[in-house]
N, C-alpha and C positions, 0 to 999 in steps of 0.2 A: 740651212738646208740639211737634212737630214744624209747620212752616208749611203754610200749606193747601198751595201752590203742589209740596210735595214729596208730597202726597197724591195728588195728579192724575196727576203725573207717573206716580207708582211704580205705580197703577192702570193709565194707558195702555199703559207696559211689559209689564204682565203681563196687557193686554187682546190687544197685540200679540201675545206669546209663546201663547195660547189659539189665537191667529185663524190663526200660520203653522204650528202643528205637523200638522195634516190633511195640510199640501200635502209639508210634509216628511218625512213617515212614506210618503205617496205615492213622493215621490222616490225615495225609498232604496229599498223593496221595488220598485218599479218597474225600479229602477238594476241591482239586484244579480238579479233573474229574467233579467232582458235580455241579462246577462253572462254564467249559468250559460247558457242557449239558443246565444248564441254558441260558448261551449266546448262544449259538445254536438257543435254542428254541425262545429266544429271537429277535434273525436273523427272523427265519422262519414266527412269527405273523407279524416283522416291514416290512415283505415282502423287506428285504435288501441283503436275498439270498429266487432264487427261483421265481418263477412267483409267479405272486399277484392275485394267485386262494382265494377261501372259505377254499379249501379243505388245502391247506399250510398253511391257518392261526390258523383253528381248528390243524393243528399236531405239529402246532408251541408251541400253548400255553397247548397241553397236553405234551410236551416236557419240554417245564417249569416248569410245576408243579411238573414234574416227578423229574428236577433238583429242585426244592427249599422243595419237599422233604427232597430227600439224603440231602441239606443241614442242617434240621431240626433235622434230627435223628442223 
């Protein structure tokens, strides 16, 4: 039989590993939307999607910003 003391433990671990997965499933889909947004926006100023107006290139690179934002915060 295993000691109590390794009972507790290996419980608080896997109370731990419960409590951080929400924030880290967050992270990552939060991480990787924010990245595709950026390359979007990125597309849109390189004029590599979309006609090679003014107007595409100013909502390219407010799109950018928007994505390197999110990824800031």
């Amino acid at each position: 039989m295993l000691p109590r003391t390794h009972q507790r433990s290996s419980h608080l671990k896997k109370l731990d590993r419960k409590a951080k997965r929400p924030a880290e499933n967050f992270g990552y889909t939060f991480g990787i939307i924010t990245v595709l947004v950026t390359g979007f926006g990125m597309c849109l100023s390189m004029q590599i999607i979309g006609s090679a107006t003014k107007a595409n290139f100013i909502f390219g690179v407010i799109i950018e910003i928007i994505g390197l934002i999110g990824m800031g915060g």
